[in-house]
N, C-alpha and C positions, 0 to 999 in steps of 0.2 A: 196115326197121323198127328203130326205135332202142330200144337196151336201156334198160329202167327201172331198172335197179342200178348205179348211176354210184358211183364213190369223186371224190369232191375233191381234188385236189392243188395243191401252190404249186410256183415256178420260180423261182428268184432269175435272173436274165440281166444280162450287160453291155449297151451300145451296140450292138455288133456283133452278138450274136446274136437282139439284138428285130427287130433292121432284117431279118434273113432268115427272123421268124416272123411278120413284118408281108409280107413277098414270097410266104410262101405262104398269104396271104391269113387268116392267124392260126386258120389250120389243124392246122399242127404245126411242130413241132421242128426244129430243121435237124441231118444226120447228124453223129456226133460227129469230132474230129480225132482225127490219129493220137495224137498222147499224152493224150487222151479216152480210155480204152477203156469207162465206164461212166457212165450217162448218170443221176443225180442226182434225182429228183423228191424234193421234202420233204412230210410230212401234215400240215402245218399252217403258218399264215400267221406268224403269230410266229417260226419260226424261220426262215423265208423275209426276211421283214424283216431279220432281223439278219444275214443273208449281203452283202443288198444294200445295206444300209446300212454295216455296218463290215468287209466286202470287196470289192466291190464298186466302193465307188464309190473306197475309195482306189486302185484299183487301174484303176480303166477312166474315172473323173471320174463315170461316174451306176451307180446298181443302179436296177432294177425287179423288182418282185414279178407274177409271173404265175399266174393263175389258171385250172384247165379241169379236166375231168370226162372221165373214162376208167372203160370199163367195168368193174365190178368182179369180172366173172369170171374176162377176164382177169388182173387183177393179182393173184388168188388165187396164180399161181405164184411170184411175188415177195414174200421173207418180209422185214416191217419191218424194217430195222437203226438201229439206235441207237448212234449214233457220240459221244457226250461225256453233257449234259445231258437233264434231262426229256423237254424239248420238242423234241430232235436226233434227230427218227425219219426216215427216208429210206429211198426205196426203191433198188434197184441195180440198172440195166435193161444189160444187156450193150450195145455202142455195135452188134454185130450185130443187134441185133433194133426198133433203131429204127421201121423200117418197119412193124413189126406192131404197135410201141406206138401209132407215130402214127396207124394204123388204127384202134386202140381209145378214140382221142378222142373223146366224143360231144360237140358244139357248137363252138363256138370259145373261143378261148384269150384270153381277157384280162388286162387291166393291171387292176392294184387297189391299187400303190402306188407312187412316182418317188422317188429321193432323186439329192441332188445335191451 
């Protein structure tokens, strides 16, 4: 039974890490690298856009904006952070606990924006 309390979140991703959320059939995330240790979700598209568009792409040639819905009870445990401006709220998922975040994805994960 899928939970009817979904939170929305954005992904800013390079090249490399859409191709291994395109391999698991844009299911979930792939786990983080060693000097990953915390895995990034932002609440909202606007500041999603602006990762992938002015670091992103100067840094990889494309950013993409990713979209998907994760249960909201669980991310009850994860308390917003807000790292500069307004619109710079982001959650901070330990790169251990991937596997349970990407359990809590309800649907698939889409593209909603390409810059180049």
């Amino acid at each position: 039974m899928q939970p009817t309390n979904v939170t929305i979140l954005y992904r800013p991703v390079g090249p490399q890490e859409l191709v291994l959320i395109e391999q698991s059939g844009w299911k979930e995330f792939p786990p983080r690298l060693p000097e990953q240790p915390i895995f990034y979700p932002v609440m909202n598209e606007e500041y999603a856009i602006q990762i992938s568009r002015d670091w992103n792409v100067p840094a990889y040639g494309a950013g993409y904006v990713t979209k998907f819905a994760v249960n909201s009870d669980y991310l009850s445990k994860f308390e917003i952070q807000n790292v500069g401006g307004e619109i710079h709220d982001e959650l901070w998922v330990p790169a251990e606990e991937m596997d349970e975040f990407n359990s809590n994805i309800v649907g698939l994960i889409e593209i909603t924006k390409e810059f180049k």
